[in-house]
C-alpha positions as CSV (number, residue, x, y, z in Angstrom):
1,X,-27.8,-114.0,-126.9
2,X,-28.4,-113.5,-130.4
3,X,-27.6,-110.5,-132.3
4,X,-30.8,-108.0,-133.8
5,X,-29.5,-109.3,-137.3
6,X,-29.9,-113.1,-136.3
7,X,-32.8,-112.6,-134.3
8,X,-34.2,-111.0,-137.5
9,X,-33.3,-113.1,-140.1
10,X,-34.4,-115.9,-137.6
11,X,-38.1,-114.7,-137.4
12,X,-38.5,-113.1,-141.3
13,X,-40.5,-115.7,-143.4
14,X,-38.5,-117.4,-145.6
15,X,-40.4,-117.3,-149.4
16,X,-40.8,-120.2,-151.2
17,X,-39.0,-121.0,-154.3
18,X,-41.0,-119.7,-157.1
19,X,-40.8,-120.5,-160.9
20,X,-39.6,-118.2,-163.4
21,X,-39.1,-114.3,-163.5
22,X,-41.2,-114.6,-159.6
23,X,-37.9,-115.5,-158.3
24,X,-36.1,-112.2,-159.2
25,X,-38.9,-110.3,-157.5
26,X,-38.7,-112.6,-154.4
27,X,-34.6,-112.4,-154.2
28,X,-35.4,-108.0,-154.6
29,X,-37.8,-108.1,-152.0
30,X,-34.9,-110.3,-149.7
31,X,-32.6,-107.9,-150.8
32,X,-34.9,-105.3,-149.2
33,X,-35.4,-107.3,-145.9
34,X,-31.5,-107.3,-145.8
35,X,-31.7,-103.2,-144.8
36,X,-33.7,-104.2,-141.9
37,X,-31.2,-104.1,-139.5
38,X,-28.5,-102.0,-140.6
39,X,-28.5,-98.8,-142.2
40,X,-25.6,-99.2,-144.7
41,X,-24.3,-102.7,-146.6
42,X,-22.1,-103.4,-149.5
43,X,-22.5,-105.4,-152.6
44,X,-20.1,-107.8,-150.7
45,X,-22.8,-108.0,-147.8
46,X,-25.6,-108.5,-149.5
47,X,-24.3,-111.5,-151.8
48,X,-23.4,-113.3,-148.7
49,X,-26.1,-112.8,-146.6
50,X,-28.6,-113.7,-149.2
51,X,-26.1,-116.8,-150.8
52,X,-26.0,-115.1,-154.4
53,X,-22.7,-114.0,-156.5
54,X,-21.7,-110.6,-156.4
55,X,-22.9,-109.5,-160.4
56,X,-26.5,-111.1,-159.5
57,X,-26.6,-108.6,-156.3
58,X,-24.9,-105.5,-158.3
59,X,-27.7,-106.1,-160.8
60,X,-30.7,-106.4,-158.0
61,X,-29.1,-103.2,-156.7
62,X,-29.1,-100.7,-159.9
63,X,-32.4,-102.3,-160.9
64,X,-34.0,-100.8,-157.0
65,X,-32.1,-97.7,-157.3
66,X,-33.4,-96.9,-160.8
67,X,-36.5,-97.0,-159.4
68,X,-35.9,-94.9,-156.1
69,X,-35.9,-97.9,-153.4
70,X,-31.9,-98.2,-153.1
71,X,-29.7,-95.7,-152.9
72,X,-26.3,-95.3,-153.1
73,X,-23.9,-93.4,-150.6
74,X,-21.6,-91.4,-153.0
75,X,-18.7,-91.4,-150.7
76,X,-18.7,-95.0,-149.7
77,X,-20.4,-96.7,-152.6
78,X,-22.5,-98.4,-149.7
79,X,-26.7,-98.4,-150.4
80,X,-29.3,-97.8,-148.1
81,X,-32.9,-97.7,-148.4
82,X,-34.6,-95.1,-150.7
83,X,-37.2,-92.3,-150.4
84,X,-39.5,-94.2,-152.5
85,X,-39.9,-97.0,-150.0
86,X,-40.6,-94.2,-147.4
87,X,-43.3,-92.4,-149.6
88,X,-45.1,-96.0,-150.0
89,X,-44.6,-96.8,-146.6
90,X,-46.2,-94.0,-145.4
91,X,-49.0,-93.7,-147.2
92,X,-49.5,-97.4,-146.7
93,X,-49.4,-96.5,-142.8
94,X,-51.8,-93.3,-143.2
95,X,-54.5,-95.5,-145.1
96,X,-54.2,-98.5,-142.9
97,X,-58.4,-98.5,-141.0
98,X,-57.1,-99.7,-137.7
99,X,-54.5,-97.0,-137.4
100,X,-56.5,-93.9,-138.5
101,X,-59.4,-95.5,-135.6
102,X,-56.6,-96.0,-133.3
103,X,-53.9,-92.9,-133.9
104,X,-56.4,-90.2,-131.8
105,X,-56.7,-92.9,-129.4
106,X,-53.2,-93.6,-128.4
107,X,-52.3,-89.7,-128.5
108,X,-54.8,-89.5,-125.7
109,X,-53.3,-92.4,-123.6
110,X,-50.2,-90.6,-124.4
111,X,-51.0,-87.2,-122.6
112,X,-52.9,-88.7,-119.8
113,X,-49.9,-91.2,-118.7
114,X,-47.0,-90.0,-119.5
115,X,-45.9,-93.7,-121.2
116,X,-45.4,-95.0,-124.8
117,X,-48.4,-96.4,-125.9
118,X,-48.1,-99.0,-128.9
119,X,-50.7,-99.9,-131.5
120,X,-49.9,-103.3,-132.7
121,X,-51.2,-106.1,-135.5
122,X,-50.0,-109.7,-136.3
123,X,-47.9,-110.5,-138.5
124,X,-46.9,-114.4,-139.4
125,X,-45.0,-115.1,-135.9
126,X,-44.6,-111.5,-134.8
127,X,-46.1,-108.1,-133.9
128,X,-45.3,-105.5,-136.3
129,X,-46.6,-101.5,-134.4
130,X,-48.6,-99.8,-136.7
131,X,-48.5,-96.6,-134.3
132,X,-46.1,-95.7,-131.7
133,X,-46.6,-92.2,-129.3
134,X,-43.2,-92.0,-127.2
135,X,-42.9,-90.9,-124.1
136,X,-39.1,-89.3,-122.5
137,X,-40.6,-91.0,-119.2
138,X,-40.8,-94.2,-120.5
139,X,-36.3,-94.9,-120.3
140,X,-35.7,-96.1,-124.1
141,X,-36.5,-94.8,-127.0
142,X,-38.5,-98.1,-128.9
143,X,-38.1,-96.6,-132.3
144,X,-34.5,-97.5,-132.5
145,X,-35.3,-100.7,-132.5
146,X,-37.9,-101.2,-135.6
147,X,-41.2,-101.8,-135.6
148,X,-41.3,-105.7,-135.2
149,X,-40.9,-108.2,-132.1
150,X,-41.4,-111.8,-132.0
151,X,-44.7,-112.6,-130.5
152,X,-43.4,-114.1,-127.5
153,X,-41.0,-111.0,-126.0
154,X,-43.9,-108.7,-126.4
155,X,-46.8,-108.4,-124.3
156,X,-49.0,-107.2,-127.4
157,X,-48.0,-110.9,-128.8
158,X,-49.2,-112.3,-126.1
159,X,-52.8,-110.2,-126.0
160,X,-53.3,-111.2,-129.6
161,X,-52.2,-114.7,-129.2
162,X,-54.3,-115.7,-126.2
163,X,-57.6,-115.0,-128.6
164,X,-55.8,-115.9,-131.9
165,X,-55.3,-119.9,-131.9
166,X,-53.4,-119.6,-135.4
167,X,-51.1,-116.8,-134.3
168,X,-50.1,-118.7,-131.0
169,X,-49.7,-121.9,-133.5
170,X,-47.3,-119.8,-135.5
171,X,-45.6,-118.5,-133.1
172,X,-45.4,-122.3,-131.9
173,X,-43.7,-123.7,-135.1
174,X,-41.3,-120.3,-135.4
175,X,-40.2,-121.5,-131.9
176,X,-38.9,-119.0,-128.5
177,X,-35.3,-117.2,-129.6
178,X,-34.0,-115.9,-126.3
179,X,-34.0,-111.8,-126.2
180,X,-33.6,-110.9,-122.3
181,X,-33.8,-112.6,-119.6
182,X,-37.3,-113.5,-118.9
183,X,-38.0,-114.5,-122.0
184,X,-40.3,-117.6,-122.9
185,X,-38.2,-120.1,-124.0
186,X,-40.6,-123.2,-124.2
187,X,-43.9,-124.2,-125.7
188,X,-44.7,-125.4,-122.1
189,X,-44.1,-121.9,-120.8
190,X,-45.8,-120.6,-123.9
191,X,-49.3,-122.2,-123.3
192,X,-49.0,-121.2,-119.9
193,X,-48.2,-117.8,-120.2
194,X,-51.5,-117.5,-122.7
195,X,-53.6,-119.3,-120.3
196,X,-53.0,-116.8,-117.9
197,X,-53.2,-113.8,-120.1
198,X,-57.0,-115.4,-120.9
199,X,-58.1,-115.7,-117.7
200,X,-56.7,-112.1,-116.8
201,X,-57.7,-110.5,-119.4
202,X,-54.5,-108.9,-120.2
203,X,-51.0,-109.7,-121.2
204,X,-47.3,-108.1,-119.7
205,X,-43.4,-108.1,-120.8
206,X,-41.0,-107.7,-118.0
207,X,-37.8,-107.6,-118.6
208,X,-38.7,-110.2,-122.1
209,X,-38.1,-107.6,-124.8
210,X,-35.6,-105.0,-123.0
211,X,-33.9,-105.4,-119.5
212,X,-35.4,-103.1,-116.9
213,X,-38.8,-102.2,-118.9
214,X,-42.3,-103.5,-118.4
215,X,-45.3,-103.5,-121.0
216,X,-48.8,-104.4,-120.7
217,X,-51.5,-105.0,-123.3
218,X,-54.7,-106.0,-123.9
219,X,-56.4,-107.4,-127.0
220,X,-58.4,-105.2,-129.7
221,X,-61.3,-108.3,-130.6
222,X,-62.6,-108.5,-134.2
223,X,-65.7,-110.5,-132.9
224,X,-66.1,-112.0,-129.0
225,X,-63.2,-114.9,-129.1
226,X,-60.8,-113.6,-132.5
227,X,-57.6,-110.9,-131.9
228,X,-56.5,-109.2,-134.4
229,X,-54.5,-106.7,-132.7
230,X,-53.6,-104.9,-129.4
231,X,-53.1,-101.7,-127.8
232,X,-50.2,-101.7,-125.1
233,X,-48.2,-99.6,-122.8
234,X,-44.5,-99.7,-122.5
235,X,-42.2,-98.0,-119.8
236,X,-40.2,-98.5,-116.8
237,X,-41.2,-101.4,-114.2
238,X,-41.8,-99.6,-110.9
239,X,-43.8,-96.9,-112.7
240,X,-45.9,-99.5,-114.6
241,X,-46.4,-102.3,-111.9
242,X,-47.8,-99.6,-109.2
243,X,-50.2,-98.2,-111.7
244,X,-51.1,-101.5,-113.3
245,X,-54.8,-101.9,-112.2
246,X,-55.3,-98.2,-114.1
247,X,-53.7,-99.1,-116.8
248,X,-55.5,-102.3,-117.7
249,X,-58.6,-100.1,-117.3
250,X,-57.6,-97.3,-119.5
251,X,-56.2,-100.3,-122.0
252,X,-59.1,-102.3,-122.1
253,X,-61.9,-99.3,-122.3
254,X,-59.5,-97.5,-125.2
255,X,-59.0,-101.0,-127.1
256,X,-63.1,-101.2,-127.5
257,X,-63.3,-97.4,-128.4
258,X,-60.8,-98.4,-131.3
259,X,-62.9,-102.2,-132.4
260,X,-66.0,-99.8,-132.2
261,X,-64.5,-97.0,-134.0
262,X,-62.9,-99.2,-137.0
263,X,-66.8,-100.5,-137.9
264,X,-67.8,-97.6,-138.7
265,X,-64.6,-96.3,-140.9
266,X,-64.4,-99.8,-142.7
267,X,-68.2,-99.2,-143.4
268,X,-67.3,-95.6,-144.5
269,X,-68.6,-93.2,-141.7
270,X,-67.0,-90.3,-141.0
């Protein structure tokens, strides 16, 4: 199986080459990507992983910690991520439409289930969880392990791919990296497994994304046939599979509270 830093680097999209000063923004911004998966790296790390010399990822590095987005461990001279790139992450989270419709939303799932509840969008191949409420009861702790899954381990993927034909197409070209056990590995099995989830009207992981956990999502529809994202629950299999029918009910009642909801901020209600 491949390790979270292939599996990563495997399903980022690559940038094109671009002319001119463009290229030093698009080598910072890989730079960036490279912190993704581990807390710490060294100059050393960085230059191999992204195939430049040492002095051109020294100088990427002071130029992002000048500005507050790297910084520097003062006992081992490794960098990590700055506050900078927190403060702008946050506040892009806080104004993003879909999560200030959905965040009251999957608080109350939250409380009345006793599982993780996941508020998800597209993002080239993958999901990327724009809100996550976690739940003890649910056996692993999800935000350990980022904020982005390839379409096809996660059952939010799925949702937004079975209504989305160009996010099931990219998904498609990207192709199936193998995560667990039951993971799709095939476009055969790919187009199957979204054929179902249409005719169901709902989409599940088992045992795809994490041995031993089950989600299950269902679609949040821009219009009557388009996905843009999708509201899940995520927790152990036994738990989820005997409350299943529930579940989809709460999911798919909550998921047009959330489509309805978003009009009216986007049109700027209150």
């Amino acid at each position: 199986m491949a390790s979270m830093e292939e599996a990563w680097h495997a399903n980022t999209p690559k940038q094109a080459d671009e002319p001119g000063g463009l290229r030093s923004v698009a080598a910072a911004l890989d730079l960036l990507e490279c912190f993704a998966t581990d807390e710490q790296l060294g100059v050393t790390d960085i230059a191999r992983r992204l195939g430049i010399a040492k002095s051109t990822a020294h100088r990427l590095l002071s130029t992002l910690r000048s500005r507050g987005f790297i910084e520097q461990d003062p006992e081992s001279g490794r960098y990590q991520l700055g506050l900078h790139l927190f403060e702008l992450g946050h506040l892009a989270q806080i104004r993003n439409p879909l999560r200030i419709a959905g965040r009251p939303i999957c608080l109350d799932l939250n409380r009345r289930t006793g599982l993780t509840v996941n508020l998800s969008v597209l993002d080239g191949a993958d999901v990327v969880f724009l809100e996550r409420m976690e739940s003890s009861e649910s056996g692993r702790n999800l935000n350990e392990w980022g904020r982005r899954l390839p379409s096809h381990v996660a059952s939010s993927g799925k949702a937004i791919a079975a209504w989305n034909a160009k996010f099931a197409a990219a998904r498609l070209e990207a192709g199936f990296p193998a995560r667990a056990r039951n993971t799709v590995r095939t476009a055969s099995q790919w187009e199957a497994v979204l054929r179902g989830v249409r005719k169901r009207g709902y989409a599940t992981s088992s045992d795809e994304s994490f041995e031993g956990s089950t989600s299950v999502a269902v679609p949040i529809l821009e219009n009557p046939v388009e996905a843009y994202a999708a509201l899940s629950f995520f927790g152990r299999r036994h738990d989820m599979e005997t409350r299943l029918p529930l579940l989809v009910q709460l999911l798919q009642r909550s998921a047009r509270r959330i489509a309805h909801d978003l009009v009216r901020i986007r049109a700027g209600g209150a």
